[in-house]
C-alpha positions in Angstrom: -25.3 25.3 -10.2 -22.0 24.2 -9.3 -20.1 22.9 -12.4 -19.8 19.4 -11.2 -23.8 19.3 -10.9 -24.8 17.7 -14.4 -21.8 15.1 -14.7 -22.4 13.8 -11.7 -26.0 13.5 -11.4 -25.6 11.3 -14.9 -23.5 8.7 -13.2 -27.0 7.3 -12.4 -27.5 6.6 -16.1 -23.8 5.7 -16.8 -23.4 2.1 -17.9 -26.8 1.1 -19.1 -28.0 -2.1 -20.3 -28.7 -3.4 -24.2 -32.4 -4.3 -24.0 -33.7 -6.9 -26.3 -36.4 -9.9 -26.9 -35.8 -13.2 -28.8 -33.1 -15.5 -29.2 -29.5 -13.7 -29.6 -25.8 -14.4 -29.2 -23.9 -11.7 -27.1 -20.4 -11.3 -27.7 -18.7 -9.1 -24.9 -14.9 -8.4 -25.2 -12.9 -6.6 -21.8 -9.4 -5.6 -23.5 -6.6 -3.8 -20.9 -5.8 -0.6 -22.2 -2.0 0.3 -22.6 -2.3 4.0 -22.4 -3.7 4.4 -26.3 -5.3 1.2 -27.0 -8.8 2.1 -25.8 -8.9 5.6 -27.2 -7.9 4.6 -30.7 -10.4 1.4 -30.8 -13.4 3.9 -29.4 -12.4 6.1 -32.5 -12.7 2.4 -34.9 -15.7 2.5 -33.3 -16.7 5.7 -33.6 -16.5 5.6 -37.4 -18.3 2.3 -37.8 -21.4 3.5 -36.5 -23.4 6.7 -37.7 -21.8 9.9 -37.3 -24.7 11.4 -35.3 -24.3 8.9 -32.7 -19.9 9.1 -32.7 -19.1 10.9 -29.2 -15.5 9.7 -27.8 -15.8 12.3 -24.9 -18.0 9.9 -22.8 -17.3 6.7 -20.9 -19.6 4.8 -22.8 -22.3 4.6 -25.4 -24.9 2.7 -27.0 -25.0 2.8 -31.1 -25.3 0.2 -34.2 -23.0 -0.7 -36.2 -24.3 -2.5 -39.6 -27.8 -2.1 -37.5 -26.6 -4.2 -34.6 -26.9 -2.9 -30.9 -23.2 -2.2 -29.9 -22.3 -1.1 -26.1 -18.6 -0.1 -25.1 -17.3 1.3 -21.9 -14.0 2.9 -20.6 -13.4 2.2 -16.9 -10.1 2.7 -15.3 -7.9 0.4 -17.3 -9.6 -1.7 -19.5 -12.5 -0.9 -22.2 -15.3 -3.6 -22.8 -17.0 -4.0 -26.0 -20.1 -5.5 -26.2 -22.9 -6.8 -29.5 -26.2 -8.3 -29.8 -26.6 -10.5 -32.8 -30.6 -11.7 -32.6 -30.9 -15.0 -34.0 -33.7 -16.8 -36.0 -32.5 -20.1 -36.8 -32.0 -22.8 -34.7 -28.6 -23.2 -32.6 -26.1 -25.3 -34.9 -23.1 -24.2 -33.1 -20.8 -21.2 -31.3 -20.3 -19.0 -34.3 -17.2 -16.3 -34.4 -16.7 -12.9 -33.6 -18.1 -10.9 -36.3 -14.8 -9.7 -38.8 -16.0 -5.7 -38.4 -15.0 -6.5 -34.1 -12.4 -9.0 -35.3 -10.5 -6.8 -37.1 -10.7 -4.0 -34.2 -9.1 -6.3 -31.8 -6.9 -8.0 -34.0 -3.9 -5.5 -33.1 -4.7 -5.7 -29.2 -5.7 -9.7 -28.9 -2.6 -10.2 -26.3 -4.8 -7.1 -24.4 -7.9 -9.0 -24.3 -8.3 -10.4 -20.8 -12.0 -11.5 -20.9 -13.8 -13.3 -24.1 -17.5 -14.4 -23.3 -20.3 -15.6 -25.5 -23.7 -15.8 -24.1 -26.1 -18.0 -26.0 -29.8 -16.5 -25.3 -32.9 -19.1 -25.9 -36.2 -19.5 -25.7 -37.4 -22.2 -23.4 -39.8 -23.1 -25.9 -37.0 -23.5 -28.0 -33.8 -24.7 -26.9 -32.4 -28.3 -27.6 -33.1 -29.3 -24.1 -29.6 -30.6 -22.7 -26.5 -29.0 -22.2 -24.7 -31.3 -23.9 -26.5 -30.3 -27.1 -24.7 -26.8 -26.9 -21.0 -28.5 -26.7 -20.7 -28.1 -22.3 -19.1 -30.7 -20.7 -19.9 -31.4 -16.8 -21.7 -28.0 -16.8 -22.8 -26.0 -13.7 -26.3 -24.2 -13.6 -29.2 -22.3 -11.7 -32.5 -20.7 -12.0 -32.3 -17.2 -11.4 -34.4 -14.4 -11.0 -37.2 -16.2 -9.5 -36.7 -19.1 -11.9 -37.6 -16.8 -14.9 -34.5 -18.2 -16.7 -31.6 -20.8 -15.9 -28.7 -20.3 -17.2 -25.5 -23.0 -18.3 -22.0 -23.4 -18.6 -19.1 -25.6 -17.6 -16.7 -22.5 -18.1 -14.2 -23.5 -20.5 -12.6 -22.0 -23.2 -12.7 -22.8 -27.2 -10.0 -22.6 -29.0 -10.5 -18.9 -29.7 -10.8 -18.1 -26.0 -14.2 -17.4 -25.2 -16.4 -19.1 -22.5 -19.9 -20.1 -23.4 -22.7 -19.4 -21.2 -26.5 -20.4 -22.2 -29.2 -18.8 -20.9 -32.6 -19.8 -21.3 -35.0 -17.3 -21.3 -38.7 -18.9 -19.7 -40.4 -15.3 -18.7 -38.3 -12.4 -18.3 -39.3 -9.3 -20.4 -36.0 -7.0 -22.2 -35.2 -4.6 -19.6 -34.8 -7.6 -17.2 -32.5 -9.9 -19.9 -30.9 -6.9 -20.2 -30.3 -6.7 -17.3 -29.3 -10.5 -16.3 -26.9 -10.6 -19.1 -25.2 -7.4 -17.5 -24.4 -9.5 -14.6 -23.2 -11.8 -16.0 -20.8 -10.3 -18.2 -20.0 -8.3 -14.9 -19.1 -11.5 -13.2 -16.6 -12.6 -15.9 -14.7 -9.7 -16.4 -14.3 -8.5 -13.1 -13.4 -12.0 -11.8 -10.8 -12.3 -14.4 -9.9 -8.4 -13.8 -9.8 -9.5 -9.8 -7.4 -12.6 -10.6 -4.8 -10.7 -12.4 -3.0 -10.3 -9.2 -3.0 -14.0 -8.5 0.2 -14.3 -10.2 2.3 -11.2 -8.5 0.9 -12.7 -5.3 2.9 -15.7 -5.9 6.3 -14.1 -7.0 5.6 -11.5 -4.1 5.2 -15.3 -1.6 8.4 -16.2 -2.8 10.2 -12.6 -2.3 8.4 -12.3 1.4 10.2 -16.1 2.6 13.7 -14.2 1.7 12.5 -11.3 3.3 11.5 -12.8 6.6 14.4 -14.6 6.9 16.6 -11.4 6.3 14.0 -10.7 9.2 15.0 -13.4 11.6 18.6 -13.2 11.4 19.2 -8.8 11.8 16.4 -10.0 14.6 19.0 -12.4 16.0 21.9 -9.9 15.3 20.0 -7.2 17.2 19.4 -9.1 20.7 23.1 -9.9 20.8 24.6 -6.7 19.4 27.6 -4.9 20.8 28.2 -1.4 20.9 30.2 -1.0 17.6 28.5 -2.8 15.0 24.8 -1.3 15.6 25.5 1.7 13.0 26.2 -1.4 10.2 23.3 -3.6 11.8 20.9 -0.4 11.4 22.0 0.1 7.3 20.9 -3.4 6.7 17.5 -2.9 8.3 17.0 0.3 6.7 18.2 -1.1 3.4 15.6 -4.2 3.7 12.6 -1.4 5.0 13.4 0.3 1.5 13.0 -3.3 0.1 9.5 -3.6 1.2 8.5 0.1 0.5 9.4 -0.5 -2.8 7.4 -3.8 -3.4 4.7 -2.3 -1.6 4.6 0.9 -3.7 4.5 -1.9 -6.9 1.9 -3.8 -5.7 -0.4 -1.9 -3.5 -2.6 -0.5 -6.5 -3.3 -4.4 -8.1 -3.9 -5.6 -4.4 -6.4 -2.5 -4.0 -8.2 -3.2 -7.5 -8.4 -7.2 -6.3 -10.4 -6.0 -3.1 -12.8 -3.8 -5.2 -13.1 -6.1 -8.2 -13.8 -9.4 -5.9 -16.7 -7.2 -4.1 -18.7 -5.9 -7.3 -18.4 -10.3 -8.2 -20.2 -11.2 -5.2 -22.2 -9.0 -5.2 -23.5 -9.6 -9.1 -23.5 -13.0 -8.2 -26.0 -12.4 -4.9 -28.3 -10.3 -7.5 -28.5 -13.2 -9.6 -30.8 -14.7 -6.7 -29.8 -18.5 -8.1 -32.4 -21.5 -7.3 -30.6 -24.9 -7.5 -31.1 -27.3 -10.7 -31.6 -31.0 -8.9 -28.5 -32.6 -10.0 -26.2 -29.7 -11.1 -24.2 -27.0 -9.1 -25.2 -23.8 -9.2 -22.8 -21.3 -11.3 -22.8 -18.5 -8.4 -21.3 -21.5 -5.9 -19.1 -23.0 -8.4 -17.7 -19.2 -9.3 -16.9 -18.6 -5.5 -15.6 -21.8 -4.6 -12.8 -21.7 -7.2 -12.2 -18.2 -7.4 -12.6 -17.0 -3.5 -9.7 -19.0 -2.8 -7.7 -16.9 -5.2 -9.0 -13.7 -3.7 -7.8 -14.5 0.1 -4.8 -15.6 -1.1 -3.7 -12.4 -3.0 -5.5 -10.8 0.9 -3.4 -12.9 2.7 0.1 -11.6 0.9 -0.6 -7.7 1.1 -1.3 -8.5 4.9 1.8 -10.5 5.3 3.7 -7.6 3.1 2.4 -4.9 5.8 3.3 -7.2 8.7 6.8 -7.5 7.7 7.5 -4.3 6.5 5.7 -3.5 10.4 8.4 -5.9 12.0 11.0 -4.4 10.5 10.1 -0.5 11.0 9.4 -2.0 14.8 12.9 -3.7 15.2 14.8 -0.6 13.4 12.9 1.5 16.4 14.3 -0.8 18.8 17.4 -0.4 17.8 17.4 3.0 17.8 16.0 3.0 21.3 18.6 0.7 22.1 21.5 2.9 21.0 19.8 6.1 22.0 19.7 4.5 25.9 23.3 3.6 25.6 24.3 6.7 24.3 22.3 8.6 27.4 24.5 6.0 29.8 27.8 7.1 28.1 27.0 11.1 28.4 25.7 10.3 32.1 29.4 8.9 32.5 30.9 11.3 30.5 28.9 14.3 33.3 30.5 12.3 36.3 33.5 12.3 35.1 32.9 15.8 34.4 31.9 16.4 37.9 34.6 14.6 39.3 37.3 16.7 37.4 35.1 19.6 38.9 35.3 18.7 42.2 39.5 17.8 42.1 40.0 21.3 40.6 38.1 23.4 42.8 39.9 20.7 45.4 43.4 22.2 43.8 42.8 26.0 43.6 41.4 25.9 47.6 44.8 24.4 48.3 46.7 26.9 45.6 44.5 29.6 47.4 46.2 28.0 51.0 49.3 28.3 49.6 48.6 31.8 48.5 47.9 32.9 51.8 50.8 31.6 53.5 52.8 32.6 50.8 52.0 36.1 50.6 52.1 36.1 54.9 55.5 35.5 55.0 56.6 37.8 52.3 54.6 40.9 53.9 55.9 39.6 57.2 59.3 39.2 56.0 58.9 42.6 54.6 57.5 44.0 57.9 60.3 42.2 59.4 63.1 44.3 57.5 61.2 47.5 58.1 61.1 47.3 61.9 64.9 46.1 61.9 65.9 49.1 59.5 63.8 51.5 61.8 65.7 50.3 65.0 69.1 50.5 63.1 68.4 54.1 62.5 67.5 54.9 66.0 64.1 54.2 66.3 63.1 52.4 70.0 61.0 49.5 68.6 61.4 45.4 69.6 61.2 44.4 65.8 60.8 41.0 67.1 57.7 42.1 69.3 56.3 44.3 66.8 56.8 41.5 64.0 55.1 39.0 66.9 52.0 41.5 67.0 51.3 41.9 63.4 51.8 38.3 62.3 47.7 37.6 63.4 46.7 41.4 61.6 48.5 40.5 58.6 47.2 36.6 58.1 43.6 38.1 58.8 44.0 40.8 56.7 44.5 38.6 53.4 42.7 36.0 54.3 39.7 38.8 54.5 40.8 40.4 51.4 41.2 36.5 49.7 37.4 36.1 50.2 36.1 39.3 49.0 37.7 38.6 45.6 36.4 35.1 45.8 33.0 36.4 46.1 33.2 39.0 43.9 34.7 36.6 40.9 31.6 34.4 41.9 
C-alpha cells in the first residue's frame, strides 16, 4: 500500500459533525493560531477530557469534557473549538461561556476571531418571536425543506458572540448536526474571508501612489533623451521591486479570501433557505453585506497585478527603446568604420603608386649609371638608348612583382 494510502482515504471522515436531539446551546470559538497558541490549547484540552480519548496528533477530535460533547479542529491557521450544552429549562436568556473553555481562551481572547452562540429549540417549544430571544430587526429562513427556520439579526453582546436561533420542527441528529455545521461554517469563514478587507484598503491607498509614480516615469519615458534612460530605468526597476514586495505580503491573505468566500457560498446554497413572509432571508442578507467586501479585496489583487504588469511592460519598452538606439549608434559606428576602410585602402593604392614610380626611377637611375660607366670604360653602348629601352621592362617588371605580393599578403 503506498504510505499515504490510510491518511488520505480518512479525509472523508475528517471534520465530523456533533450529533444530538433536544434543545441545546452551542458555543463554537475559531481562535487564529500564532505559531503555539493552538497546540498548547489542544494539550488544555487534551487533559480535560479522559485520557483514553487525548490524541494531539490529529486535526481534530470529538470527546467530553465534564460529560459534554466537545469538537475542536486545526485547519491552516486558526483552531475552532466547539460544545453542546443540552438544555431542559426554558430559554431565560444568552448564558456565558462555560469557565472550563473560558479559562482556555482567556490568554488568547485578542486571537479569537469568531464567537457564535446557536440557541437550538423545539418548535413546540420556543417563545414564538424573535424579539423574545433579545434580536433586534432579525433576518430569517426555512431551511432544509422547511424542517427548521433559523434567526438572527447578527449582532454582537457585549462579550462578542452573535446569536443565532434555530428552531428545530422535524429534522432528526445527524441532520441538526449537520445544519449547525453550516452554519458555524458560514461564520467563521466569512469572518476568516474578511480579514483582508482591511489590507485591501491600506494596499488602495499605496496603489494611488503607485500609479501615479506610474503616470509620470510613463510621461518621462515618451519624451526621454539619450542620457537620462540609465536613471529613468533605476526608478522603474526600484518601483517593480515595490510591487513585488507588496505582492509577496499580500498574495497568501488575497489567496485565503478567494477560498474562504467559496466554502461561504457554498454552505450558504446547502442551507436550501425558503423565505419567512416578512423577514429577509439570512443566506441573502449574508451575501449582500459581505459579497461586497469579497470583490473589493478581488478588485485590489487585480489592480496590484495590473500595475506591477504596466510597469514590467513600460521597463521592457524602455529597454527596447535603448537597445534600438544602441543598434543605430553601432550601425554608425560600422560606417564609419567602413569609411575609414575605404580612405585607407584609398591611401596605400596611392603609397603603392608612389612605390612604383619611386622604385622606377631609382633602378633606372641605377641602370642609368651602369650603362654610362660601361661606355666610359670602352664599352660601345648608347646609355641613353639602352636606358630608353628598359625604362617600359623595368616599370612592368615591378609593377608585376608589386601584384604578386599583393596577392600573396591577401
Amino acid at each position: 500500500m503506498h504510505p499515504l494510502r490510510k491518511c488520505l482515504h480518512d479525509e472523508l471522515h475528517a471534520r465530523p459533525s456533533i450529533y444530538f436531539d433536544g434543545p441545546a446551546i452551542i458555543y463554537h470559538l475559531a481562535i487564529l493560531d500564532d505559531g503555539n497558541s493552538a497546540n498548547n490549547m489542544i494539550k488544555t484540552l487534551s487533559s480535560h477530557c479522559e485520557p483514553s480519548a487525548s490524541n494531539i496528533s490529529t486535526r481534530h477530535q470529538l470527546m467530553k469534557i465534564n460529560g459534554l460533547p466537545f469538537k475542536w479542529e486545526w485547519h491552516t491557521e486558526f483552531l475552532t473549538m466547539t460544545l453542546v450544552v443540552s438544555r431542559i429549562d426554558a430559554f431565560s436568556g444568552w448564558t456565558s461561556v462555560p469557565n472550563f473553555l473560558e479559562e482556555i481562551i482567556a490568554q488568547n481572547r485578542s486571537l479569537v476571531i469568531n464567537a457564535t452562540q446557536i440557541l437550538v429549540e423545539d418548535a413546540a417549544t420556543w417563545l414564538g418571536t424573535p424579539q423574545s430571544y433579545g434580536f433586534k430587526d432579525p433576518a430569517c429562513s426555512n431551511i432544509n425543506n422547511s424542517d427548521a427556520s433559523i434567526w438572527s439579526d447578527f449582532r454582537l453582546d457585549s462579550n462578542g458572540f452573535n446569536h443565532i436561533l434555530l428552531v428545530n420542527n422535524n429534522l432528526n441528529a445527524f441532520r441538526l448536526g449537520r445544519s449547525i455545521r453550516r452554519l458555524l461554517e458560514i461564520e467563521t469563514y466569512r469572518m476568516l474571508a474578511s480579514l483582508t478587507l482591511p489590507l485591501a484598503q491600506e494596499l488602495s491607498v499605496e496603489l494611488q501612489t503607485f500609479e501615479r509614480k506610474l503616470a509620470t516615469l510613463a510621461q518621462k519615458n515618451s519624451s526621454i533623451c539619450n542620457g537620462s534612460a540609465r536613471l529613468l530605468l533605476d526608478e522603474i526597476t526600484l518601483l517593480s521591486a515595490e510591487l513585488a514586495n507588496r505582492t509577496a505580503k499580500t498574495r497568501q491573505r488575497f489567496s485565503a479570501t478567494e477560498a474562504y468566500s467559496l466554502i461561504v457560498f457554498e454552505r450558504i446554497s446547502e442551507l436550501r433557505e425558503n423565505s419567512i413572509k416578512g423577514y429577509q432571508q439570512v443566506g441573502k442578507f449574508i451575501e449582500r453585506r459581505f459579497r461586497p467586501g469579497v470583490r473589493y479585496c478581488e478588485a485590489t489583487e487585480k489592480r496590484l497585478e495590473r500595475i506591477a504588469t504596466s510597469v514590467a511592460n513600460l521597463g521592457d519598452l524602455l529597454q527596447a527603446r535603448v537597445q534600438v538606439e544602441v543598434e543605430e549608434q553601432n550601425t554608425k559606428i560600422l560606417a564609419a568604420l567602413d569609411l575609414r576602410a575605404m580612405t585607407q585602402m584609398r591611401i596605400q593604392k596611392a603609397v603603392e603608386g608612389f612605390s612604383i614610380i619611386a622604385i622606377s626611377y631609382y633602378l633606372i637611375s641605377v641602370l642609368k649609371i651602369i650603362c654610362e660607366t660601361l661606355s666610359s670604360l670602352g664599352v660601345s653602348i648608347a646609355p641613353r638608348i639602352v636606358v630608353s629601352l628598359l625604362i617600359p621592362l623595368v616599370i612592368g617588371m615591378i609593377v608585376l612583382i608589386a601584384k604578386r605580393l599583393k596577392r600573396a599578403a591577401a
